[in-house]
C-alpha positions in Angstrom: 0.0 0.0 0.0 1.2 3.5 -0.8 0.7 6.8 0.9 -0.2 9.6 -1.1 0.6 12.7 -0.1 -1.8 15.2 -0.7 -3.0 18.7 0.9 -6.5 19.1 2.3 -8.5 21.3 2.9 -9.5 22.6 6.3 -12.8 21.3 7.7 -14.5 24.9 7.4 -17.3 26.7 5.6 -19.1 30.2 5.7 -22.4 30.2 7.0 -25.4 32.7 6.2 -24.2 34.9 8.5 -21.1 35.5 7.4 -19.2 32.8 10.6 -17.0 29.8 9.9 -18.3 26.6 10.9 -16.1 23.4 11.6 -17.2 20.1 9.4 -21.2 20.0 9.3 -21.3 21.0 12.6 -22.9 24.2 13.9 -19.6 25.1 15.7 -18.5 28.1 15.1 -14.5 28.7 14.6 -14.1 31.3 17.2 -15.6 28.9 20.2 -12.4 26.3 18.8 -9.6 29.0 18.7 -11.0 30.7 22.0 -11.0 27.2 23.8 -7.1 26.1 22.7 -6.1 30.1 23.2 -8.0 29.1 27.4 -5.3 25.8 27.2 -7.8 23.4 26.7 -6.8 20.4 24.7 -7.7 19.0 21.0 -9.5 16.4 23.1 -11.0 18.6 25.4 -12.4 21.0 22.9 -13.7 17.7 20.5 -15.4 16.8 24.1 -16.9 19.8 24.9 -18.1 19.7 21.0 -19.5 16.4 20.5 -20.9 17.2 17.1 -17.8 17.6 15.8 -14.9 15.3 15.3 -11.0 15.1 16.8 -9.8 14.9 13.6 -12.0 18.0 12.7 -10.8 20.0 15.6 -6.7 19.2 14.8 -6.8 20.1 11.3 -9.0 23.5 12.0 -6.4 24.2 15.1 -3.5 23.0 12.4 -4.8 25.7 9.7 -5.2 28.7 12.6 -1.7 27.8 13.9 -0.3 28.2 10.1 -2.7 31.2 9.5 -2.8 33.1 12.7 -2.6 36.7 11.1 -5.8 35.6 8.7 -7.7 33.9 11.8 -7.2 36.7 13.8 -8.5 39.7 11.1 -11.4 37.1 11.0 -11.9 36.8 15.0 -11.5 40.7 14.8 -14.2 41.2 12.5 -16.9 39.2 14.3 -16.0 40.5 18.0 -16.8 43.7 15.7 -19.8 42.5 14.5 -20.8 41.2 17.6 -20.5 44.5 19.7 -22.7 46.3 16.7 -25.5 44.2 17.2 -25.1 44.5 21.1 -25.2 48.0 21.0 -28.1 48.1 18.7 -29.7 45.6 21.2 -28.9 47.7 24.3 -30.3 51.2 22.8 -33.6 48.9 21.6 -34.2 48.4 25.6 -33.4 51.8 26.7 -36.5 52.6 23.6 -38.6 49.8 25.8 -37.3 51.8 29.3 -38.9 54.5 27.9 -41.7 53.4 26.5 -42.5 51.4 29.9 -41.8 54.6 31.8 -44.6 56.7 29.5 -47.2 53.8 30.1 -46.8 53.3 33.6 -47.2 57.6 33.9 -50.2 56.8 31.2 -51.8 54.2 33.9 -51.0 56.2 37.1 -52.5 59.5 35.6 -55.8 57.6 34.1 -55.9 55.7 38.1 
């Protein structure tokens, strides 16, 4: 039997919103890179994941370790993304504050 050497790609692929998942798992990237950047182990992070694979986990943590500077723009970008939508979230409930604050003066006034 021979071995053939051949490159492959890494277990990843864009979802509709724009993350990286590992395999056909719903993991995203991030939780993966975040977990081994905490210390945690190839086989920690496939236990904590169960729907994805060891093998899926060392090749994804293979291709960040060989393409940190890429990963990270990536990780920068969501954390980005991520703090847009939580300040549009957060200025949505001060809207609510408010509007709870006018109908509970609305209620008291008509009592």
């Amino acid at each position: 039997m021979e071995i053939v050497l051949q490159a492959e790609a890494p277990p990843l692929r864009w979802d509709s919103s724009g993350g990286l998942r590992i395999g056909k798992s719903r993991v995203l990237l991030e939780l993966v890179v975040h977990a081994f950047e905490d210390g945690a182990t190839p086989e920690a992070i496939a236990q904590r994941y169960p729907a994805t694979t060891l093998a899926d986990i060392y090749s994804v943590l293979a291709y960040y370790l060989r393409h940190q500077e890429e990963i990270n723009a990536y990780l920068a970008k969501r954390k980005q993304k991520a703090e847009t939508v939580r300040r549009r979230i957060e200025s949505g409930q001060q809207d609510l504050a408010e509007l709870r604050k006018r109908l509970l003066a609305r209620r008291d006034a008509i009592a």
